[in-house]
C-alpha positions as CSV (number, residue, x, y, z in Angstrom):
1,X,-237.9,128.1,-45.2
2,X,-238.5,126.4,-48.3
3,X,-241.8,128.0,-49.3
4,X,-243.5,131.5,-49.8
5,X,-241.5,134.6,-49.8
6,X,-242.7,136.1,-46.8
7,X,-244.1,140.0,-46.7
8,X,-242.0,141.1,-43.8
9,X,-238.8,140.6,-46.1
10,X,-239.7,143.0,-48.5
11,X,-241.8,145.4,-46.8
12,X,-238.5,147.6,-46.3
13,X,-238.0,148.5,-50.0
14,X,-240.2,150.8,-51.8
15,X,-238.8,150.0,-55.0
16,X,-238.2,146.1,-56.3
17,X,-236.3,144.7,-59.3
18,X,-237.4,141.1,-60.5
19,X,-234.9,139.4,-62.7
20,X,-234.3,136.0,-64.0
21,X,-231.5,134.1,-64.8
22,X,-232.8,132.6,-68.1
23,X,-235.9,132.1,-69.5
24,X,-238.3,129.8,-67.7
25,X,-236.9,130.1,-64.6
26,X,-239.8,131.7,-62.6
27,X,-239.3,135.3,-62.6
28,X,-243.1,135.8,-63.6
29,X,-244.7,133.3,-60.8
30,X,-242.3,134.9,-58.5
31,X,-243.9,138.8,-58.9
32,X,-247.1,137.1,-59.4
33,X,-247.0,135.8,-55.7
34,X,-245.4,139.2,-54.5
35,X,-248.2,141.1,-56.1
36,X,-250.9,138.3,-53.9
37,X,-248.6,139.1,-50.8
38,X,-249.3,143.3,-51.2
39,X,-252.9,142.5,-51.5
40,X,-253.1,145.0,-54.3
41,X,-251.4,147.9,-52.2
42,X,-248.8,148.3,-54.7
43,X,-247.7,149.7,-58.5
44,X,-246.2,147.8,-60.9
45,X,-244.1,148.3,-64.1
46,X,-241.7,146.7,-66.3
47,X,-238.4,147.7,-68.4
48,X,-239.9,147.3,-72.2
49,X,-242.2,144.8,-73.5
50,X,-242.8,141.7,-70.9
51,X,-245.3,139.5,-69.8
52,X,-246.6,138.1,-73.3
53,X,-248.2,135.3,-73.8
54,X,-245.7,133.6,-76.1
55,X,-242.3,133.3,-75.3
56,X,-240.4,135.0,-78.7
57,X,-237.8,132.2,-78.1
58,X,-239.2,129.1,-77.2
59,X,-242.8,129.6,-78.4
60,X,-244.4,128.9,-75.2
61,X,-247.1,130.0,-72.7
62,X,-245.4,132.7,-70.5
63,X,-246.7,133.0,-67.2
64,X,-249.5,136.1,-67.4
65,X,-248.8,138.6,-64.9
66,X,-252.1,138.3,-62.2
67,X,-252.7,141.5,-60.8
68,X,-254.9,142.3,-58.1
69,X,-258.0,144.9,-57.8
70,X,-256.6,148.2,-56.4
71,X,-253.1,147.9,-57.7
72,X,-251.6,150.8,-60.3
73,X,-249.8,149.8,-63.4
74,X,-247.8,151.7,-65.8
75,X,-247.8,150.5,-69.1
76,X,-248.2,151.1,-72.6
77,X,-251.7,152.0,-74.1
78,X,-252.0,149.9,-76.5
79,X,-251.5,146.6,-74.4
80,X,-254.3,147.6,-72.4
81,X,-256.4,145.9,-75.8
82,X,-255.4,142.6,-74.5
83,X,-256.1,142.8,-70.9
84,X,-258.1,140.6,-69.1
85,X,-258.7,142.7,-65.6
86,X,-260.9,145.9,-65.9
87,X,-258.8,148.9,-65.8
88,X,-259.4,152.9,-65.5
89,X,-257.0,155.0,-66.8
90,X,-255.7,157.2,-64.1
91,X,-252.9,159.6,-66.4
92,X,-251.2,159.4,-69.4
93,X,-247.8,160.5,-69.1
94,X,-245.7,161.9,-71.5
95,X,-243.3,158.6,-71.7
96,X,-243.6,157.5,-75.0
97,X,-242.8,153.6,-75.8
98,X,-243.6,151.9,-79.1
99,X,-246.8,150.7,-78.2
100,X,-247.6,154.2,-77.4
101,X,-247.6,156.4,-73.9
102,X,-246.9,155.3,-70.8
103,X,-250.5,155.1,-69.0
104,X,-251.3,154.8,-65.0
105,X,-254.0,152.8,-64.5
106,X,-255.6,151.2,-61.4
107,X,-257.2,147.6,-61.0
108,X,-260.9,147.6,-60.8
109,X,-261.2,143.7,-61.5
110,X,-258.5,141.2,-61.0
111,X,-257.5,139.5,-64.5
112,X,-254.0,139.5,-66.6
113,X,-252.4,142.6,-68.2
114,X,-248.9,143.0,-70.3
115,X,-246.9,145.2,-69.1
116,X,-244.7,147.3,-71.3
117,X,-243.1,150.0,-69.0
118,X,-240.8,152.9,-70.1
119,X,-237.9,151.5,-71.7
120,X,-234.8,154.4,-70.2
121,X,-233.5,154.7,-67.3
122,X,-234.8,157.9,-67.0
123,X,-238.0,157.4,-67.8
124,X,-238.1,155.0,-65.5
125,X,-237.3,157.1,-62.7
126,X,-239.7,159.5,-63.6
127,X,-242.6,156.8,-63.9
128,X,-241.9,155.1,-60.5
129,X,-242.2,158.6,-59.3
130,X,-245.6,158.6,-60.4
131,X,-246.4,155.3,-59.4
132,X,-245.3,156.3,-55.7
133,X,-248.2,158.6,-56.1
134,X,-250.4,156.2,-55.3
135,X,-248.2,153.8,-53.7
136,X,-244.9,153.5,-51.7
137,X,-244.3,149.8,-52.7
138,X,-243.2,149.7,-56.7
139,X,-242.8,146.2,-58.1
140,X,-240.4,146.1,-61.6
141,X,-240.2,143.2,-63.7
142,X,-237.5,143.2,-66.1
143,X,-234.9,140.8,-67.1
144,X,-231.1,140.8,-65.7
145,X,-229.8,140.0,-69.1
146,X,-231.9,143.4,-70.2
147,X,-228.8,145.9,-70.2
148,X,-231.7,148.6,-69.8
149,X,-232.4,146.7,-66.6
150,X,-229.4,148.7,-65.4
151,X,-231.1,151.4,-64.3
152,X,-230.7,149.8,-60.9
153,X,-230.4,153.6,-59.8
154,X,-234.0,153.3,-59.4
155,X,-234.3,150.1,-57.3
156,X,-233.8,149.4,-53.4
157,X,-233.6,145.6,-53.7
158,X,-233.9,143.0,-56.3
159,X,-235.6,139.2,-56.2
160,X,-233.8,137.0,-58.7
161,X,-235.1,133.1,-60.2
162,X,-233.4,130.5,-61.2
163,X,-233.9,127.2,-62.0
164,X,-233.1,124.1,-64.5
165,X,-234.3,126.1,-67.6
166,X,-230.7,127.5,-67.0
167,X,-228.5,124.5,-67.2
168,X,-229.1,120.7,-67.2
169,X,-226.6,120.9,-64.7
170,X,-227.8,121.9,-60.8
171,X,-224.0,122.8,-59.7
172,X,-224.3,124.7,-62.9
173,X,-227.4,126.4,-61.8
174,X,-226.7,127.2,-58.9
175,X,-223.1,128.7,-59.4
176,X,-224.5,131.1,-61.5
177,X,-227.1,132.8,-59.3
178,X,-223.4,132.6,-56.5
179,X,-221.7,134.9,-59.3
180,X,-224.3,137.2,-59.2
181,X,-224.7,137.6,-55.5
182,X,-221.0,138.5,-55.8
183,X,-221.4,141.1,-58.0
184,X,-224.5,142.7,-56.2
185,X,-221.8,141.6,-52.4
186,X,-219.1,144.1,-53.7
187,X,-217.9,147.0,-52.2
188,X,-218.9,150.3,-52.8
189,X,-216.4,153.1,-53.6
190,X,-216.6,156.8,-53.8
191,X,-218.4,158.1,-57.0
192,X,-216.6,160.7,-59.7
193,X,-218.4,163.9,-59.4
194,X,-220.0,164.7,-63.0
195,X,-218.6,162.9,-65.9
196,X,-218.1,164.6,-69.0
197,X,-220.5,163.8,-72.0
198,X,-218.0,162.2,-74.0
199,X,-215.6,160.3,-71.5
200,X,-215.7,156.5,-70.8
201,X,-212.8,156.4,-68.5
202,X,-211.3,157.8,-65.6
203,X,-208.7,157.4,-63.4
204,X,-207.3,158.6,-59.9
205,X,-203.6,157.8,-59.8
206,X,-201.7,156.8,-56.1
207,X,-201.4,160.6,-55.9
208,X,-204.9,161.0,-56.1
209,X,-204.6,162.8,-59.3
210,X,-207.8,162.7,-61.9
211,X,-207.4,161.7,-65.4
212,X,-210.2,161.8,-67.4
213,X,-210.2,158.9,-70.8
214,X,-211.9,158.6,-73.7
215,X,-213.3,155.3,-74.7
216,X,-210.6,153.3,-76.1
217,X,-208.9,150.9,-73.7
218,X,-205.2,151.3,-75.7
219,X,-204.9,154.0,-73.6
220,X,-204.5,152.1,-70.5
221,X,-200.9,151.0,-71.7
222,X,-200.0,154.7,-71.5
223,X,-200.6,154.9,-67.7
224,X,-200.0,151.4,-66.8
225,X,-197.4,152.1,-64.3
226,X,-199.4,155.0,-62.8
227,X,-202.8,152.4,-62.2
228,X,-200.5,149.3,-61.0
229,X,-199.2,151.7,-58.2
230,X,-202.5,151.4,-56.4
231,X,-204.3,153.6,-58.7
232,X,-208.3,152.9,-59.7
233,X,-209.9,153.5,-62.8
234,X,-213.4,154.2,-63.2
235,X,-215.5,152.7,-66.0
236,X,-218.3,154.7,-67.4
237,X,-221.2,151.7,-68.5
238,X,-220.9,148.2,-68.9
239,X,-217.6,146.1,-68.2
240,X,-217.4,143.5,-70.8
241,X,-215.0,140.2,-71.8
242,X,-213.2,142.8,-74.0
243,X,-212.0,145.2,-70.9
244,X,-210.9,142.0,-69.2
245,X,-208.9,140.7,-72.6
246,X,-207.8,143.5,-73.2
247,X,-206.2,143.7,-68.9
248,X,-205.4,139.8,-69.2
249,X,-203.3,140.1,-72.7
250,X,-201.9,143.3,-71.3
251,X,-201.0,142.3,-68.1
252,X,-202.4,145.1,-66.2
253,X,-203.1,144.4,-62.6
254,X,-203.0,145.9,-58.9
255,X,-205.2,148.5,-59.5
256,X,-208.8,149.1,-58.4
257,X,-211.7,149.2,-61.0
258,X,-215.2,150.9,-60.2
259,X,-218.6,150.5,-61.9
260,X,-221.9,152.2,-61.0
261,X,-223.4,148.7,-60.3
262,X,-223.1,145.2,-60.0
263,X,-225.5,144.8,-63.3
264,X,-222.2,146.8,-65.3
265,X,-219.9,143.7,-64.7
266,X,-221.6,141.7,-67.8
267,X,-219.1,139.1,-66.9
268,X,-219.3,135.2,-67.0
269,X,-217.6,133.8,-64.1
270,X,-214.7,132.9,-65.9
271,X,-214.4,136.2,-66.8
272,X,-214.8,137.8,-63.6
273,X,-211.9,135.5,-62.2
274,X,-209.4,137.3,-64.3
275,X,-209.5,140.2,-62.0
276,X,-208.5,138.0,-59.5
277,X,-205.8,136.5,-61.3
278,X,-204.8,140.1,-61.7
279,X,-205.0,141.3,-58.8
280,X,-207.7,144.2,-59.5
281,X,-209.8,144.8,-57.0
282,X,-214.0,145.4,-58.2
283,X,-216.0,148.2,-56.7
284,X,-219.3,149.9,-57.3
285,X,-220.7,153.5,-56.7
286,X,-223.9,151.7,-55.9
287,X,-225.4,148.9,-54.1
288,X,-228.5,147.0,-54.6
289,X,-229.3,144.2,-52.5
290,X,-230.3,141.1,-53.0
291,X,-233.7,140.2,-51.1
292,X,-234.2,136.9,-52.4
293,X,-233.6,134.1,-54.8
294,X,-236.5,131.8,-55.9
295,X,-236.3,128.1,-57.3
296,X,-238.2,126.9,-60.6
297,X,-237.0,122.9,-60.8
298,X,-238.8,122.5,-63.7
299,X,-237.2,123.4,-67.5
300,X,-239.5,123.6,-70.7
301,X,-236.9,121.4,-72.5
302,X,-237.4,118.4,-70.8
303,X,-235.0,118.0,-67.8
304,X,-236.1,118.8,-64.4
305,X,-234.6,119.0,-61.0
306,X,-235.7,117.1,-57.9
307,X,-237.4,119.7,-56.0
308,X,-236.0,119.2,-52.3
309,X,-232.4,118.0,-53.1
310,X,-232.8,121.7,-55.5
311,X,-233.7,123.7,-52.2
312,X,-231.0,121.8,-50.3
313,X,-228.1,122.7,-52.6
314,X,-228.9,126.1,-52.9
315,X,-229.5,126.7,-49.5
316,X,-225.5,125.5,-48.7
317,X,-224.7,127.5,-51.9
318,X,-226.4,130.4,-51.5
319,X,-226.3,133.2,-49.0
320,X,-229.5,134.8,-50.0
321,X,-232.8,133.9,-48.4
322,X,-234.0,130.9,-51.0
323,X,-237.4,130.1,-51.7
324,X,-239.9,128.0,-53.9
325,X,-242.9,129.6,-54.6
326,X,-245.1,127.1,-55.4
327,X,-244.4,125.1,-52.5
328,X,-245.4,125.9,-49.0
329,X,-243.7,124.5,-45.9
């Protein structure tokens, strides 16, 4: 359906991430229709500072985020200034952000707000918690290139946007939104019980023996026949271009490597295809799934996609549900 995001696809998960895959690509129209869909039975928050009115980068309009009378928002005091809907402060909680504490508040008049949410993970957590107070369904906007976004711990499903602010390219566009379904696609794999404060790395060896390593990958040489007989190494944070380097220079393959989420593999998808190439095998301890992926053919730069022949390709791309939510069909 290329059209609305329908209600009945999210109603399922209390708790949903909203990601882009660039700048401009929609992410903000995309919760701004969700938050229309809930008809104000819902909370809202955000990872950080979001929802200005200028775009830092580009320096232009940002999409406000609309909310809807009866919703609850978490967000920091002081951007409650700039508001345009009338809000009561519900609680201040103790989460502090640099525009000040964390406040719930409640709609009593539709109109804009910024939302600038806890900025842990654990703090996050703790405010959804709240939130679920007064509602089940939590919306959070964030950003997928926001490592803090991470804290997919918290989330049941995520919505993601794309569209030609990514790439002048459509294949381009659309093979990047494919890599990330991958990542969110993989399997899960059993999780280390509690990790020591000052480990990075850990490995079980074909004899199911546990290693725990600290942080530098030069150790890896030192058990590289141990890990390349079916042995998987667990990775404590974000996978990065240097881990894979450091595998592809080193030759060190046939072994399984785990993550706690898809958002740890910050790899390109060149640089995910080196674990094929080596044979290792990607796992998380966690899934998130994806609920859906939303279409912006329009780029602030100047070159836009035709909107249909956009829906088409991603729909044979893409195995997510796809949508456009400005269109309705």
């Amino acid at each position: 359906m290329n059209g609305y995001v329908v209600k009945t696809s999210l109603e399922a998960y209390p708790v949903i991430g909203f990601a882009g895959m660039a700048k401009n690509t929609g992410k903000t129209t995309t919760l701004n229709h969700v938050i229309q869909l809930f008809s104000g039975q819902v909370a809202l928050t955000s990872i950080g500072l979001d929802g200005e009115s200028i775009d830092q980068l580009t320096g232009l309009p940002k999409p406000a985020i609309d909310t809807v009378a009866g919703m609850v928002i978490a967000t920091a005091r002081s951007t409650l200034s700039a508001a345009t809907a009338t809000v009561t402060v519900l609680e201040e909680t103790p989460f502090q952000t640099a525009l000040g504490p964390v406040c719930i508040v409640r709609v009593r008049r539709a109109g804009t707000v910024c939302v600038a949410g806890p900025t842990t993970n654990r703090d996050l957590q703790s405010v959804i918690e709240h939130l679920q107070a007064y509602h089940p369904h939590v919306l959070i906007d964030g950003a997928l290139e926001r490592r803090t976004f991470a804290g997919i711990k918290s989330m049941s499903g995520m919505v993601l946007a794309t569209g030609a602010a990514v790439s002048p390219d459509m294949a381009e566009t659309i093979k990047k939104p494919a890599h990330v379904e991958r990542l969110f696609a993989l399997p899960t794999f059993s999780d280390l019980p509690r990790w020591p404060a000052e480990m990075r790395l850990a490995y079980h060896d074909a004899e199911g023996d546990l290693v725990w390593l600290k942080k530098d990958y030069r150790v890896l040489t030192t058990i590289k026949d141990r890990l390349i007989r079916g042995g998987t190494l667990y990775v404590r944070g974000a996978i990065t271009s240097r881990l894979t380097s450091f595998l592809r220079d080193h030759r060190l393959g046939g072994f399984n490597i785990v993550a706690e989420d898809a958002t740890k593999y910050t790899l390109s998808l060149q640089e995910f295809a080196v674990f094929d190439h080596l044979g290792v095998s990607a796992y998380v301890t966690r899934r998130c799934p994806l609920l859906a992926i939303t279409l912006n053919p329009w780029s602030p730069t100047g070159h836009h996609y035709e909107a249909a022949h956009f829906y088409t390709a991603a729909v044979t791309a893409l195995k997510t549900p796809v949508y456009n939510v400005l269109e309705r069909t």
